[in-house]
Each structure stands twice: as structure tokens, then as C-alpha cells.
Chimera marker file (.cmm) of the C-alpha trace (Angstrom):
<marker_set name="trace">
<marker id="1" x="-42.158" y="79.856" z="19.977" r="1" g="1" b="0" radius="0.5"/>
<marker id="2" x="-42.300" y="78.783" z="23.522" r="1" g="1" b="0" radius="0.5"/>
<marker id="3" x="-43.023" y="75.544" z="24.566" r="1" g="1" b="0" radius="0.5"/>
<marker id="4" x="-43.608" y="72.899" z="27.503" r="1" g="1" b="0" radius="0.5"/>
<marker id="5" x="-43.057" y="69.323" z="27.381" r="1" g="1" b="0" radius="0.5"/>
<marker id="6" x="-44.853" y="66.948" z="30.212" r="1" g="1" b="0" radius="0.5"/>
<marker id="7" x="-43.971" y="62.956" z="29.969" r="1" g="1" b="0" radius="0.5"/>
<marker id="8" x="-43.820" y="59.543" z="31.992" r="1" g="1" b="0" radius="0.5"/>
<marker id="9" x="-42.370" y="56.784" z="31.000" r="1" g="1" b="0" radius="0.5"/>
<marker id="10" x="-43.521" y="53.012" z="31.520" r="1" g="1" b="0" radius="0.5"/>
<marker id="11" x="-43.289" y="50.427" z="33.816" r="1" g="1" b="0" radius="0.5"/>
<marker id="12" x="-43.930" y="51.732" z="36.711" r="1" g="1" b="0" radius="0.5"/>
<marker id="13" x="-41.323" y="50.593" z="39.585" r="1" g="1" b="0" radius="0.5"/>
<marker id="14" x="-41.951" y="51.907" z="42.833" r="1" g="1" b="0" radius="0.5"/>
<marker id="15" x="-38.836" y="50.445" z="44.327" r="1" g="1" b="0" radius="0.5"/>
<marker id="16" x="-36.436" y="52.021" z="42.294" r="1" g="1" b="0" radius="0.5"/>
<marker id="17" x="-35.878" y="54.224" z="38.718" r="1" g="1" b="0" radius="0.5"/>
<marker id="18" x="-35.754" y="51.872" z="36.276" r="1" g="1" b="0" radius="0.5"/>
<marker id="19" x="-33.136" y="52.686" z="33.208" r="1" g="1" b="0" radius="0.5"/>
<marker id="20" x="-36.013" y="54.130" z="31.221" r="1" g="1" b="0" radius="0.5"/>
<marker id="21" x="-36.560" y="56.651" z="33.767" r="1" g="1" b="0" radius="0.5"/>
<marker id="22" x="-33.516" y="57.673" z="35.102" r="1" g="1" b="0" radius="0.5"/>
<marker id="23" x="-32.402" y="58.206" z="30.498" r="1" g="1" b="0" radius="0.5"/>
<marker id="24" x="-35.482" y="60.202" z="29.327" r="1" g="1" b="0" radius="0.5"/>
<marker id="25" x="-34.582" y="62.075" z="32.879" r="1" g="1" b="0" radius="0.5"/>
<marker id="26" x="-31.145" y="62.363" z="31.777" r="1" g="1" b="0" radius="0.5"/>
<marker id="27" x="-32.351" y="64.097" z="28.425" r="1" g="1" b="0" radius="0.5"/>
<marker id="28" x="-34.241" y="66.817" z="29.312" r="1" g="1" b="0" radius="0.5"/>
<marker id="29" x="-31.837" y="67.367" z="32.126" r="1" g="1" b="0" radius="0.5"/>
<marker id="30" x="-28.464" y="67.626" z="29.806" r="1" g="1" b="0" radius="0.5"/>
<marker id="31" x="-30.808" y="69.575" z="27.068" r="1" g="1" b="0" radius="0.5"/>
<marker id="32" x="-30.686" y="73.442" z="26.680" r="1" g="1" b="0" radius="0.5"/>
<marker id="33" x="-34.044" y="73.822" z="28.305" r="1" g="1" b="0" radius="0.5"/>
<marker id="34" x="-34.862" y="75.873" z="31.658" r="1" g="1" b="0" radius="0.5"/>
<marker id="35" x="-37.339" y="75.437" z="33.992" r="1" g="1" b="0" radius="0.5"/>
<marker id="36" x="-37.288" y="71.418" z="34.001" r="1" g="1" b="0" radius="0.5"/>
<marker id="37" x="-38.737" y="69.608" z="36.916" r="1" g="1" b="0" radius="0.5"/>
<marker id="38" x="-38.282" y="66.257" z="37.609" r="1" g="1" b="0" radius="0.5"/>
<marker id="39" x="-40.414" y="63.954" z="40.002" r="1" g="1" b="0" radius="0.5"/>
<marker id="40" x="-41.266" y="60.261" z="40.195" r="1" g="1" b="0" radius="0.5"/>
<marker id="41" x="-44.552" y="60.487" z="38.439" r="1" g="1" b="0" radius="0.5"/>
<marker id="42" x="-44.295" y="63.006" z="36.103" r="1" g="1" b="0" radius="0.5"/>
<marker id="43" x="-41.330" y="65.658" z="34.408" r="1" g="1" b="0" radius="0.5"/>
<marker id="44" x="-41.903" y="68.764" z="32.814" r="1" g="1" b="0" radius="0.5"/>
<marker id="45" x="-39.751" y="71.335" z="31.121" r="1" g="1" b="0" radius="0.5"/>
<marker id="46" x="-39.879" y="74.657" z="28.863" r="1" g="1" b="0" radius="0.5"/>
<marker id="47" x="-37.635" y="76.222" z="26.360" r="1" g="1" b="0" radius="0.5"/>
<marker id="48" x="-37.574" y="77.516" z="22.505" r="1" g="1" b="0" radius="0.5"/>
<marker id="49" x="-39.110" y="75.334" z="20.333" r="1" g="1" b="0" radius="0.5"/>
<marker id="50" x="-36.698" y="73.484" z="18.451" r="1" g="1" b="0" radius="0.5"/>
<marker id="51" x="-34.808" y="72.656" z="21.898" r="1" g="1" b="0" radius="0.5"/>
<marker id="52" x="-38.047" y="70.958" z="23.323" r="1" g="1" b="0" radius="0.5"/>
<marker id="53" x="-38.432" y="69.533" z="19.873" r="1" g="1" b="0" radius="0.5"/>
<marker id="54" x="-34.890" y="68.250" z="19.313" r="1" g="1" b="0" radius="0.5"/>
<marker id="55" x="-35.164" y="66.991" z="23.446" r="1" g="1" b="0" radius="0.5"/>
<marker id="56" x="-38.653" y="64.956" z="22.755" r="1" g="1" b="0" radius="0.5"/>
<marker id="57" x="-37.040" y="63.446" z="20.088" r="1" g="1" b="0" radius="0.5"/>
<marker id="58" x="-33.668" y="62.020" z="22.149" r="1" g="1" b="0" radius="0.5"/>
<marker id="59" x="-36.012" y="61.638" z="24.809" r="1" g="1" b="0" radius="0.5"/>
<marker id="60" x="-38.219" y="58.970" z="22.981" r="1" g="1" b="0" radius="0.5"/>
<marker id="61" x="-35.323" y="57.568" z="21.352" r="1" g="1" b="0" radius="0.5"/>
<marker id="62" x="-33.283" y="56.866" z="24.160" r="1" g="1" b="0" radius="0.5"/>
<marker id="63" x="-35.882" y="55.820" z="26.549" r="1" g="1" b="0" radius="0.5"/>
<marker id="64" x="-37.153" y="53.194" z="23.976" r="1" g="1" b="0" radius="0.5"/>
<marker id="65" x="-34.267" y="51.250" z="23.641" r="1" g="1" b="0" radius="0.5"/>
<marker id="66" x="-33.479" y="51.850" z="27.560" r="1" g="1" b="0" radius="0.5"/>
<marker id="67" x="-36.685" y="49.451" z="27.936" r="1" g="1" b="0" radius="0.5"/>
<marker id="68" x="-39.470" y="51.937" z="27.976" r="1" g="1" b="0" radius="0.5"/>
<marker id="69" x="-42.488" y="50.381" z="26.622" r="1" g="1" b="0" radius="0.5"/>
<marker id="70" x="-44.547" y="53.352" z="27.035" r="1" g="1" b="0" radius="0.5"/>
<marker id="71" x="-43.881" y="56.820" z="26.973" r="1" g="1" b="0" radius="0.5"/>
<marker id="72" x="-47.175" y="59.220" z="27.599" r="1" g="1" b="0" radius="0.5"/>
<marker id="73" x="-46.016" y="62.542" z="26.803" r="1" g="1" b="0" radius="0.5"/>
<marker id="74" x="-47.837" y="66.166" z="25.771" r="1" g="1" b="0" radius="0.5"/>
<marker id="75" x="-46.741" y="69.055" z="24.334" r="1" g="1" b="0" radius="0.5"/>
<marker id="76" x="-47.965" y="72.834" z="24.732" r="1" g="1" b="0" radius="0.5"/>
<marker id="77" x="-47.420" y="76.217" z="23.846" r="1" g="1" b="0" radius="0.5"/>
<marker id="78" x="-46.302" y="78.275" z="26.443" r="1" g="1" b="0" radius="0.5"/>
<marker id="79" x="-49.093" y="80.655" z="26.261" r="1" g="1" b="0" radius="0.5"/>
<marker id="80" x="-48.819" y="84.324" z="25.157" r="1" g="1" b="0" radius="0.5"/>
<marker id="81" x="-45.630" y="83.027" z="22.589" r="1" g="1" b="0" radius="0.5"/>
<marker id="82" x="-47.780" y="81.775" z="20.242" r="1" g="1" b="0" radius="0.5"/>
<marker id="83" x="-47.309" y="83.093" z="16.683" r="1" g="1" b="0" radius="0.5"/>
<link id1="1" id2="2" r="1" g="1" b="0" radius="0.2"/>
<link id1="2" id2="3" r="1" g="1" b="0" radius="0.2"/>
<link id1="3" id2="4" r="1" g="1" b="0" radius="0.2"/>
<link id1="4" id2="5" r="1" g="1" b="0" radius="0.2"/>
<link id1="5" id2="6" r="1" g="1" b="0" radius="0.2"/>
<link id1="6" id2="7" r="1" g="1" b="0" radius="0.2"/>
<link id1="7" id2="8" r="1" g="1" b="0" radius="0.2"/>
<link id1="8" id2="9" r="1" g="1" b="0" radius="0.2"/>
<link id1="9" id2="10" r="1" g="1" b="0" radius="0.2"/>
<link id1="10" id2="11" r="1" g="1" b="0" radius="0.2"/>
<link id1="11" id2="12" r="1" g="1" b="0" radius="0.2"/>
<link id1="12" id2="13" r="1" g="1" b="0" radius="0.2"/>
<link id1="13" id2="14" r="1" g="1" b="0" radius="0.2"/>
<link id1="14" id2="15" r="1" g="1" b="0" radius="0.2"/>
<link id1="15" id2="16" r="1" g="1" b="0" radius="0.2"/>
<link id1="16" id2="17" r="1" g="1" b="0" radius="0.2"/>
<link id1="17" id2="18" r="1" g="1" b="0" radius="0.2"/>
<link id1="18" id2="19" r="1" g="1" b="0" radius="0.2"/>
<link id1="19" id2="20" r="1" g="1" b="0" radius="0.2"/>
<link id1="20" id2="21" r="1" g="1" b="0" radius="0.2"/>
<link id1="21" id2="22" r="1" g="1" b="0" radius="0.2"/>
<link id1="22" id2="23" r="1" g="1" b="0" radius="0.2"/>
<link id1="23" id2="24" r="1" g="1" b="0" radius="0.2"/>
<link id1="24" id2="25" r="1" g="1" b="0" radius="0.2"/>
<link id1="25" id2="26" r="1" g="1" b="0" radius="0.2"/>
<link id1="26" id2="27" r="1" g="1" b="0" radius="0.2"/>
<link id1="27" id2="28" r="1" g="1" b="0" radius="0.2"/>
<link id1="28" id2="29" r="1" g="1" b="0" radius="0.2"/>
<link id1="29" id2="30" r="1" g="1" b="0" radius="0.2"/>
<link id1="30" id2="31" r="1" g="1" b="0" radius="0.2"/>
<link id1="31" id2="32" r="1" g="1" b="0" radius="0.2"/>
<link id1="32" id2="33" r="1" g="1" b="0" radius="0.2"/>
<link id1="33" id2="34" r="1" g="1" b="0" radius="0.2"/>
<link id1="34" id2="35" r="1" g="1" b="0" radius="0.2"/>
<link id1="35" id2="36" r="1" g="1" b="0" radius="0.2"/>
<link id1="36" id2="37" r="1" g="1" b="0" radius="0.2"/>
<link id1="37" id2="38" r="1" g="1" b="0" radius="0.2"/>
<link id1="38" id2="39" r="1" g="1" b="0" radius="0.2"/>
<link id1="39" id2="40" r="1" g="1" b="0" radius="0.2"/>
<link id1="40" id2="41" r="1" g="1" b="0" radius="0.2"/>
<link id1="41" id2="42" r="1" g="1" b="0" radius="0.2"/>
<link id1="42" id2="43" r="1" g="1" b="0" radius="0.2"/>
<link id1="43" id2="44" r="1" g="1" b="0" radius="0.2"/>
<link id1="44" id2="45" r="1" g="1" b="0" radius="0.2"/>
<link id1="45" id2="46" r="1" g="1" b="0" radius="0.2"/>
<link id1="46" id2="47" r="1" g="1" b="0" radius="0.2"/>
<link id1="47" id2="48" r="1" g="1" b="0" radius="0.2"/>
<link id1="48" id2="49" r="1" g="1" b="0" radius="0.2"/>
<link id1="49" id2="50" r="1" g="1" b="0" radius="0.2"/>
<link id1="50" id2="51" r="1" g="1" b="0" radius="0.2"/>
<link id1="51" id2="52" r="1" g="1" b="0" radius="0.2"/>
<link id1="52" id2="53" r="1" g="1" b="0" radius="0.2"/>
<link id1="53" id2="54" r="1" g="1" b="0" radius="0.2"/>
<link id1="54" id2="55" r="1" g="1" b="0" radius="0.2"/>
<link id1="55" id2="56" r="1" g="1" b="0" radius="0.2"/>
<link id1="56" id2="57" r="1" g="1" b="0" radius="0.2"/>
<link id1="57" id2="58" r="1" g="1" b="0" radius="0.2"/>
<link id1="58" id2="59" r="1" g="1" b="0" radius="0.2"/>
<link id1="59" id2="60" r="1" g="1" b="0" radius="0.2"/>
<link id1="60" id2="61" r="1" g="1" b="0" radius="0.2"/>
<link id1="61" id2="62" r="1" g="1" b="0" radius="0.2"/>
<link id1="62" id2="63" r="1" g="1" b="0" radius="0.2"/>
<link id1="63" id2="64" r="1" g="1" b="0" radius="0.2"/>
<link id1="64" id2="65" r="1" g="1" b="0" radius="0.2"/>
<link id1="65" id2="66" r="1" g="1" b="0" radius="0.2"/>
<link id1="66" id2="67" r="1" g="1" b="0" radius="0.2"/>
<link id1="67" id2="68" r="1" g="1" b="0" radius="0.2"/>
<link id1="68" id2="69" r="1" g="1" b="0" radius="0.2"/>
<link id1="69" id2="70" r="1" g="1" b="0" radius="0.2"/>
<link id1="70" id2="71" r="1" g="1" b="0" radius="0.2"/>
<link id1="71" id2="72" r="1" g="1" b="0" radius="0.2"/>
<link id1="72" id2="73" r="1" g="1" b="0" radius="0.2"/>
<link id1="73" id2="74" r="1" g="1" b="0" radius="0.2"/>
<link id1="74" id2="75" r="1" g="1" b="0" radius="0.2"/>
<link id1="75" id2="76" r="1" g="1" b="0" radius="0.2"/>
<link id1="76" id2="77" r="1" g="1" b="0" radius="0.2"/>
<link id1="77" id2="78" r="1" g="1" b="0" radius="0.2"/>
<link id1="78" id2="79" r="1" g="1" b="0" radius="0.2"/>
<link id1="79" id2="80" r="1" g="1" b="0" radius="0.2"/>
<link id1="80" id2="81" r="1" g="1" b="0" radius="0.2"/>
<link id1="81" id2="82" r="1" g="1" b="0" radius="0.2"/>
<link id1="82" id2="83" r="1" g="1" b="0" radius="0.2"/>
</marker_set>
């Protein structure tokens, strides 16, 4: 199975990345998932399903105790690889 991952992580700061951020960012980055876009507002990323899995996981983990105190995030099969 295929799937995406979109997230944000909170507070905002407009000024600069806060830790939160620029960790969760880190994650999906150093994971084995391809097509992974980072932005300011939003991130997004595909792969196989226990890589987005095992990512989400670090992801939320790491962000967390880098000060997130909000992480908004959705998960989707990549359509056409469901089974």
C-alpha cells in the first residue's frame, strides 16, 4: 500500500522555523520516502506504507518534545494502491 502523509506543526512563527518545524521537517526528509515537499505552511510526502507509518510516528515524537504543541496531520491512500 501506497500512501501520503500531509502535516503542520504548531506555533506558528513567521519570523523564523521554530525547532518543531525545522525536526518533524528533518523526519520526513531523512525517511525512506520520495516525493516529499516541504513549505512553510504545509509538508507532504509519499512512500510504502510502513515507511510513512514508521515516519508519522518519529515525526510526532520528535516534534513533541521539540516544543510542538500541535501537530495537524492526515493520512491517505495513494489512490489506485489500495488493497
Amino acid at each position: 500500500m501506497r500512501l501520503r502523509v500531509e502535516f503542520t506543526t504548531e506555533p506558528f512563527d513567521l519570523d523564523e522555523a521554530p525547532a518543531h518545524a525545522v525536526v518533524a521537517r528533518e523526519v520526513i526528509q531523512n525517511a525512506r520516502l520520495d516525493a516529499v515537499d516541504v513549505g512553510p505552511f504545509g509538508n507532504t510526502a509519499e512512500g510504502g506504507g510502513d515507511e510513512v507509518l514508521t515516519a508519522v510516528d518519529a515525526l510526532l515524537r520528535r516534534a513533541l518534545a521539540s516544543g510542538a504543541t500541535r501537530v495537524s496531520l492526515q493520512v491517505n491512500v495513494v489512490e489506485g494502491d489500495a488493497a
